[in-house]
TIZALO-728764 format. One record per residue (C-alpha): residue in one letter; y, x, z. Coordinates in Angstrom, 3 decimals, padded with zeros to 6 digits. Layout:
BEGIN
type|py|px|pz
A|Y|X|Z
...
END
This chain:
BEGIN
type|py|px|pz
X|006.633|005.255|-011.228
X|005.822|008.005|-013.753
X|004.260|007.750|-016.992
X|002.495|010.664|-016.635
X|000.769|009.512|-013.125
X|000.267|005.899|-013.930
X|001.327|003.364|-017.031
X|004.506|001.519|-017.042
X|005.153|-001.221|-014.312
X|005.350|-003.976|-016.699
X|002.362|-002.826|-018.339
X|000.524|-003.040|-015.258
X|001.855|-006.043|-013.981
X|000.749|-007.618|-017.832
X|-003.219|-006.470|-017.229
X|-002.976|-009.109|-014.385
X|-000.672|-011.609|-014.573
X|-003.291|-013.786|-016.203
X|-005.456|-014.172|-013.182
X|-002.104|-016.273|-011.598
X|-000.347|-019.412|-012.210
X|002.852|-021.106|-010.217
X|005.630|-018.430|-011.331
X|008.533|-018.156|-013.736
X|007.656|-015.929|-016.455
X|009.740|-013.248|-018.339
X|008.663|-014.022|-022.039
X|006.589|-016.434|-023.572
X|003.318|-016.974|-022.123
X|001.408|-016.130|-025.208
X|002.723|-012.479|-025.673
X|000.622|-009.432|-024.630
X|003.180|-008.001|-021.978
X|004.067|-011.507|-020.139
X|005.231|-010.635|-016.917
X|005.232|-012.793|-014.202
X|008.285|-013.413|-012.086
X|008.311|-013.070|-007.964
X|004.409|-013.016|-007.732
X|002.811|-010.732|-005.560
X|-000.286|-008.994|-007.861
X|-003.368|-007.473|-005.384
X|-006.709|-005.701|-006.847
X|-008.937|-003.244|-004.812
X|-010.609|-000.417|-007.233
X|-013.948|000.037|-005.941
X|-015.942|003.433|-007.645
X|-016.305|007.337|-007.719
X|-013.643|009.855|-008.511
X|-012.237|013.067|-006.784
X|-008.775|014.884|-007.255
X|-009.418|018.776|-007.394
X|-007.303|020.615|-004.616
X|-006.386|023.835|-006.130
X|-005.247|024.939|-002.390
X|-007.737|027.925|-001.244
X|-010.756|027.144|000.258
X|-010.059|023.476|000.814
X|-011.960|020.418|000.090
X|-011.425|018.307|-003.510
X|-010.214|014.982|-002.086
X|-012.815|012.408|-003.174
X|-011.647|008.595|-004.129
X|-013.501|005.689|-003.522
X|-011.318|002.957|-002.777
X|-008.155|002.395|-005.055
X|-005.653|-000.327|-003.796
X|-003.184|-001.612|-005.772
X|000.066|-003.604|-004.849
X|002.235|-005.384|-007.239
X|005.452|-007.531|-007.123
X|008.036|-008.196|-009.955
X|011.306|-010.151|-008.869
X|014.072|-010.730|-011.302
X|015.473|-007.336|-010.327
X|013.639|-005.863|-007.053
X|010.092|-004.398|-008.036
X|007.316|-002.877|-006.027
X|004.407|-001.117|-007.431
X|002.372|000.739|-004.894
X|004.678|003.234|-003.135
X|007.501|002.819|-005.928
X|010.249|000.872|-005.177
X|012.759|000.013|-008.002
X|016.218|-002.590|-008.782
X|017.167|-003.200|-012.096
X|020.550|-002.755|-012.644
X|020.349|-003.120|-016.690
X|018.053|-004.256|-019.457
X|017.786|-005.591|-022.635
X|014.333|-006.033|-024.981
X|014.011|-002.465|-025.006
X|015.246|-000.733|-022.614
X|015.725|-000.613|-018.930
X|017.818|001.278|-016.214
X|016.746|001.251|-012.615
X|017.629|002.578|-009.421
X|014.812|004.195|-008.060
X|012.250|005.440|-004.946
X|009.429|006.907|-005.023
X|007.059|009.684|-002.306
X|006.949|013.300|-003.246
X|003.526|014.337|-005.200
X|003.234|017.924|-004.031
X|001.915|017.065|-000.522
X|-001.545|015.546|-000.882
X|-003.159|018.505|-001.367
X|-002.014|019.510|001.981
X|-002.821|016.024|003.534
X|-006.190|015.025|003.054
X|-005.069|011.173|004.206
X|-001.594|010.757|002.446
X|-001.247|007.550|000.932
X|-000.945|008.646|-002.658
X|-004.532|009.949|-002.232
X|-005.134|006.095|-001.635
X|-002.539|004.600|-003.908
X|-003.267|006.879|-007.191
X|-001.301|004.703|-009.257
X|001.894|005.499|-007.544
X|002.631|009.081|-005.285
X|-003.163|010.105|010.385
X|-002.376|013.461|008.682
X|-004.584|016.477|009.078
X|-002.981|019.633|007.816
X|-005.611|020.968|005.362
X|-003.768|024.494|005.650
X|-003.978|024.920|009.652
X|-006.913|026.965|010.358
X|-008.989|029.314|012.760
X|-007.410|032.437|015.251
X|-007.656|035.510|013.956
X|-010.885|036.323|016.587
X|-013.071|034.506|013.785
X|-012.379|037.284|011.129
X|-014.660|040.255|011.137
X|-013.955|042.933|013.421
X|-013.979|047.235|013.268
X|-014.387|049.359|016.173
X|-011.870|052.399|016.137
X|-013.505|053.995|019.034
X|-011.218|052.631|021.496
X|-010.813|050.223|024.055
X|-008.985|048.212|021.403
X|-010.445|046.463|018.265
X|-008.796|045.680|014.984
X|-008.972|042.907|012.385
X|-010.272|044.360|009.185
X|-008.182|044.430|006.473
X|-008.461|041.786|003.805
X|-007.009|038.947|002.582
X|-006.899|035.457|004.939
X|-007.707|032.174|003.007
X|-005.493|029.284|003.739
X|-008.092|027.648|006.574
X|-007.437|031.402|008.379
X|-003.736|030.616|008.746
X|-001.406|029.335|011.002
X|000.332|027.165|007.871
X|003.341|025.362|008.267
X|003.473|021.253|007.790
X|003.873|020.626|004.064
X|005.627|016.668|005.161
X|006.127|013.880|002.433
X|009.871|013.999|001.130
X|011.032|010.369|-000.400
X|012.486|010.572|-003.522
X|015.548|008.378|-004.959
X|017.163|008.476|-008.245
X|017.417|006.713|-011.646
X|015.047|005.744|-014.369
X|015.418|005.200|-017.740
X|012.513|003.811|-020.283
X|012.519|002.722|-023.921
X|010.110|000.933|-025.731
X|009.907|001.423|-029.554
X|007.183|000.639|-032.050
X|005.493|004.180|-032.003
X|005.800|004.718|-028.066
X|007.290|004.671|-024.827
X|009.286|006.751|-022.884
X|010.382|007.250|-019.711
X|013.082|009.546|-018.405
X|013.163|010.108|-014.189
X|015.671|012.089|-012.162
X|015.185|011.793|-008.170
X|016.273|014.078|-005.932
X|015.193|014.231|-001.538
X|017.074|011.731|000.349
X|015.098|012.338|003.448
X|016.207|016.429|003.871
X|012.355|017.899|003.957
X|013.688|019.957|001.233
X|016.412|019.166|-000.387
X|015.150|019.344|-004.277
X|015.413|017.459|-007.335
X|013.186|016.622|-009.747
X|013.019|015.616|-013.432
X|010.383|013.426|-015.132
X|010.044|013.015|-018.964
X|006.999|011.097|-020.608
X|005.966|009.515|-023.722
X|002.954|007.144|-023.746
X|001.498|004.967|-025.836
X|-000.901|001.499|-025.318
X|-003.586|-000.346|-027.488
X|-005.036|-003.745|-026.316
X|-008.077|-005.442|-028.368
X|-010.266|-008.417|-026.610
X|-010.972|-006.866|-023.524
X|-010.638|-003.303|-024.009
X|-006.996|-002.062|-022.884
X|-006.339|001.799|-023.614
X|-002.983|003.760|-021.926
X|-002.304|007.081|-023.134
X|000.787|009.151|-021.698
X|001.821|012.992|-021.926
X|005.019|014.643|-019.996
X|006.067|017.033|-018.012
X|007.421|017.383|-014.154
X|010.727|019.761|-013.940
X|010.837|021.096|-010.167
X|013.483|022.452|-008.496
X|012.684|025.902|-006.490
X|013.435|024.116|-003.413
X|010.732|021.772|-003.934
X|008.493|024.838|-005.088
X|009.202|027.246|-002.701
X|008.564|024.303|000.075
X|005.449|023.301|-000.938
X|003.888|026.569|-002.430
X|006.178|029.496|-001.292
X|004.967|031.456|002.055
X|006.791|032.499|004.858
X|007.100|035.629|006.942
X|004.627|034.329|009.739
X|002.254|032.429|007.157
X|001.874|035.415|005.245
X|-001.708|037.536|005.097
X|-001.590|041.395|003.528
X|-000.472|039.587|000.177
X|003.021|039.365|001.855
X|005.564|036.209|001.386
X|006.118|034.374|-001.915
X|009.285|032.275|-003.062
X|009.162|030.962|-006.100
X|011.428|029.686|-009.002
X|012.318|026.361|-010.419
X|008.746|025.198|-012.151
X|007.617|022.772|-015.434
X|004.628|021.322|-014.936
X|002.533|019.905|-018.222
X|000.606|016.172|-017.743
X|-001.651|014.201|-019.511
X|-003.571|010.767|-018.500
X|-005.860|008.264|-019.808
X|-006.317|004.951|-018.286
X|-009.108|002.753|-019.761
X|-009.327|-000.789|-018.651
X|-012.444|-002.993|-019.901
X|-012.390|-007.146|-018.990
X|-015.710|-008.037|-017.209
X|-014.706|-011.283|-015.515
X|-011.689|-013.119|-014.445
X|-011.441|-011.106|-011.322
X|-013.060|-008.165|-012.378
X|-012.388|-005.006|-014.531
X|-014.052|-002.281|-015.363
X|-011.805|000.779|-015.181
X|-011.796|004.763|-015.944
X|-008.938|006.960|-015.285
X|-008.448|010.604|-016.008
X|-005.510|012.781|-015.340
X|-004.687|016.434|-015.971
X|-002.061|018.750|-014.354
X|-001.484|022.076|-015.784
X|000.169|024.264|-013.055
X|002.503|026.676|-014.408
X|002.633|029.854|-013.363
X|005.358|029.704|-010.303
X|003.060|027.222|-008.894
X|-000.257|029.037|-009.410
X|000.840|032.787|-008.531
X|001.114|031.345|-005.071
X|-000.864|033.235|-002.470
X|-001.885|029.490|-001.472
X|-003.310|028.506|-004.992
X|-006.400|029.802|-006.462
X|-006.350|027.330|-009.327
X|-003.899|026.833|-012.192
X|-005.278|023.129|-012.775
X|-004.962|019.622|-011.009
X|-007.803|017.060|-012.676
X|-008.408|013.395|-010.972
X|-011.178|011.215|-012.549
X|-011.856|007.831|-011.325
X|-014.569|005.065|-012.541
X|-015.590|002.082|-010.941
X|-014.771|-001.822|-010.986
X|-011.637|-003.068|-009.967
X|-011.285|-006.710|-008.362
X|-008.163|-009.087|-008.704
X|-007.307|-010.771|-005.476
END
């Protein structure tokens, strides 16, 4: 799990592991990141929010309902659709082995889990589209009519299936006084395409009464496989534009998470997150935006 996408496992676990009672704990109950041992942790964010699809002509995906699914063992952890074992850690610092689902695909999915499971990362293709008899038409004179020139959005063309790669690697985070940071390198272990990626982030959390603030900055290092598979188009995807393949790409991120204590089981929460698409991203016949924002307010409940 990525700093820059959501806060730090045992952060999240911490905002919650008050509302249970029966397991071991991993510090001293009084201490504002207690973390509760082999409990599972369930809330259900109910609210508004959208993620804007910078894909051409297609949809923002909207968000409604946010699950979330916790579980801290000793070594094994789960949070969402990460999946991490500790393999060495002291007070402040930590070195996992871990899994995670690609990002890059849920602009292409409109039903992808990680457009569920925010704080993580049935599947229409939002990039398979119409035949080329619904573009507009020019008589030459003939017996024979041609398509007019101009360029086809992505809901004209015949795109190929942008799939979900899983991710495995290592993770590294320290915790020091000012902030935290988190240091990810995964690479495709299912062969969708083969890339690697590298995840660096620094954030930073305040907690007073009931008011819990996460802030985090970073940036995403992708391989051009995992560009060019995602964004770069193909011989028969391509319109008058012509293919695209594109180079290795750093992508900026920011985030705010706001959490606000209403009851025992509920929470008031508002998220924001901002992805600035560098240029081998956005230069993408595909794209016509250089920006990725999600925004997300609502109550959450604690099961």
């Amino acid at each position: 799990m990525t700093l820059f996408q959501y806060p730090f496992r045992t952060l999240a676990a911490a905002l919650v592991s008050a509302l249970f009672v029966g397991s071991a704990l991993a510090c001293e109950p009084e201490a504002d990141d207690c973390v509760e041992i082999g409990k599972w942790e369930l809330s259900l964010g109910i609210g508004a929010g959208v993620r804007t699809n910078p894909l051409e002509a297609t949809p923002d995906i909207p968000l409604v309902l946010i699950p979330q699914v916790n579980y801290n063992g000793e070594r094994f952890f789960i949070q969402n659709l990460d999946f991490g074992f500790i393999l060495w850690e002291n007070d402040t610092q930590q070195f996992n082995l871990f899994a995670t689902p690609s990002y890059d695909q849920v602009f292409f999915h409109r039903w992808n889990p990680s457009n569920f499971f925010i704080d993580s990362n049935g599947f229409a293709t939002a990039g398979r589209g119409g035949e080329d008899e619904d573009l507009p038409l020019i008589n030459t004179g003939g017996d024979k009519e041609l398509i007019a020139p101009g360029f086809k959005d992505v809901q004209a063309r015949k795109l190929r299936n942008r799939r979900m790669a899983g991710l495995a690697g290592f993770e590294y985070s320290l915790t020091t006084a000012l902030a935290d940071v988190q240091l990810q390198y995964v690479r495709d272990f299912t062969g969708i395409h083969d890339g690697d990626e590298v995840r660096l982030a620094l954030a930073k959390h305040w907690a007073s009464g009931r008011h819990s603030v996460s802030t985090s900055v970073g940036v995403v290092w992708q391989s051009s496989e995992v560009v060019n598979y995602y964004y770069g188009v193909t011989e028969p995807e391509a319109d008058l534009r012509g293919t695209y393949s594109a180079d290795a790409a750093l992508t900026p991120v920011a985030r705010l998470d706001w959490n606000y204590q209403l009851t025992e089981r509920w929470d008031l929460r508002f998220l924001a997150n901002y992805r600035q698409l560098p240029d081998e991203i956005s230069a993408s016949p595909l794209i016509n935006d250089n920006k990725v924002i999600t925004v997300f307010i609502g109550g959450v409940y604690h099961f």
